[in-house]
C-alpha positions in Angstrom: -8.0 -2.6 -0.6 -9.3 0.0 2.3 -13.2 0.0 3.9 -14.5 1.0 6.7 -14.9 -2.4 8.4 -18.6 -3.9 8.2 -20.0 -7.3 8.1 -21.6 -7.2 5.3 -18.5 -6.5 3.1 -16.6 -9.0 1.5 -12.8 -8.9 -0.1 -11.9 -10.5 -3.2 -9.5 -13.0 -4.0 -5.9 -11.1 -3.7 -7.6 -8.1 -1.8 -8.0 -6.4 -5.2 -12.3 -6.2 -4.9 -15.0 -5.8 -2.5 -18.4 -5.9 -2.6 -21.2 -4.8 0.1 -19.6 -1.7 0.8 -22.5 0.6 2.3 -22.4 3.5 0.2 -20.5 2.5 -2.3 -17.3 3.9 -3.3 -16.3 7.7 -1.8 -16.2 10.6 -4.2 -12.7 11.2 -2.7 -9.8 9.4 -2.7 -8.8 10.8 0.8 -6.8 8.3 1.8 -3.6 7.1 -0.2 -2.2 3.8 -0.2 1.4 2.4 -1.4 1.9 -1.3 -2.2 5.3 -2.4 -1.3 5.6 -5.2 -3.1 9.7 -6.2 -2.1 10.3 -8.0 0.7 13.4 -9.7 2.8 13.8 -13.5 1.7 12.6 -14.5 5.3 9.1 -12.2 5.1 8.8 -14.0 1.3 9.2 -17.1 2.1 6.7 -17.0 5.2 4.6 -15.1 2.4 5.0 -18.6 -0.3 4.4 -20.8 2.6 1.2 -19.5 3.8 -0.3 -18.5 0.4 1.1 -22.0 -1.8 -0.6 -24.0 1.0 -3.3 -22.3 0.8 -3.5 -23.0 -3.0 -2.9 -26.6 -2.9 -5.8 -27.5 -0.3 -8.2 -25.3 -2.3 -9.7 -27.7 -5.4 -12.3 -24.8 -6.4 -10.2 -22.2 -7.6 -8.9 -22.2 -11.5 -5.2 -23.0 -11.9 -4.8 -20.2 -13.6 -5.9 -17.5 -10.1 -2.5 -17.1 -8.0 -0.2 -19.0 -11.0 3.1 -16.8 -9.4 2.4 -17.9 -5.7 2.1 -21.7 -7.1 4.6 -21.4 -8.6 6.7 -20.1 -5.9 5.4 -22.2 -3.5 6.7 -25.2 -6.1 10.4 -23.9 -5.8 9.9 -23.2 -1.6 8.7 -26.9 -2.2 11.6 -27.5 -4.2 14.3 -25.9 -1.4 14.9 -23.2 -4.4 13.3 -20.7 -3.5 16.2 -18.1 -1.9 17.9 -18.8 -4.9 15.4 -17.8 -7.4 14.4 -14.7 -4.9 18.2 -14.3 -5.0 18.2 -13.8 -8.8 15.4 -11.3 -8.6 16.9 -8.7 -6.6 18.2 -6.0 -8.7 21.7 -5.4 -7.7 23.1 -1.7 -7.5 23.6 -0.9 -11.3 20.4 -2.5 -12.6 18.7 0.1 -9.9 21.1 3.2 -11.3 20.0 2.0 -14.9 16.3 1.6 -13.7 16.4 5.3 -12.0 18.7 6.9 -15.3 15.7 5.3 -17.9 12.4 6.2 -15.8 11.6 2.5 -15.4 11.9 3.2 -11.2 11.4 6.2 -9.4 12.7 7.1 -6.2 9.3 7.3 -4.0 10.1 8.6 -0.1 6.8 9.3 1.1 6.5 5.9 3.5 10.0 6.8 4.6 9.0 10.6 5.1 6.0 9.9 7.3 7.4 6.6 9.3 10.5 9.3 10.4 7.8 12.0 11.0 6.3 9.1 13.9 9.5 8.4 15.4 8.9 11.0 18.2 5.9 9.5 19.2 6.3 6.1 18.2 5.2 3.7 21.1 8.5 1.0 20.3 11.0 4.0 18.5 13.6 1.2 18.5 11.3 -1.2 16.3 10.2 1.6 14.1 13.9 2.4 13.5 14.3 -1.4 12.5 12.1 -1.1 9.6 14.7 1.8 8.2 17.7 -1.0 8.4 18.8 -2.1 5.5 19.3 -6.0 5.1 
């Protein structure tokens, strides 16, 4: 979800809505945006931790809104949740046979323009981080 920031707009539950956006919604689609789903165990588990809390205080929402993060946050709760991410990690053939079938697609555009920054990146060294494998 992108606005221009206002106080009168409001997000949805999981970013995936707004509503009071002056204006409404541009003709254009000037401005692209790539969800990056995958993440390092530590960034996921930070990710299960904040969100499954956040769940299990909150008695007004259905069951049924967030089911994955609960989930999750039952196996963090659970001490297996590295192994289960683990297990969800495609290893190096699955992603051959996922590229060979058309089921994944090389996509290089974030990787394209975060190199294009690295001569004028304020911290180059922590820019060049996020191009390290783990």
């Amino acid at each position: 979800m992108c606005h221009r920031a206002d106080p009168g707009v409001t997000i949805g539950f999981g970013n995936h809505s707004a509503s009071g956006v002056p204006g409404g919604l541009a003709a254009e689609r000037p401005l692209g945006i790539l969800h990056v789903p995958d993440r390092g165990l530590e960034q996921f588990t930070r990710k299960v931790a904040n969100a499954g809390s956040a769940f299990a205080v909150n008695t007004r929402l259905d069951p049924g809104i967030g089911w994955h993060m609960r989930e999750d946050y039952q196996l963090l709760l659970d001490d297996d949740l590295a192994r289960t991410w683990s297990q969800r990690q495609p290893d190096a053939s699955a992603v051959s046979a996922g590229l060979a079938e058309g089921t994944l697609v090389r996509d290089s555009r974030l990787t394209d323009r975060l190199t294009e920054l690295l001569p004028t990146a304020v911290i180059p060294d922590a820019l060049k981080d996020v191009f390290r494998e783990e």
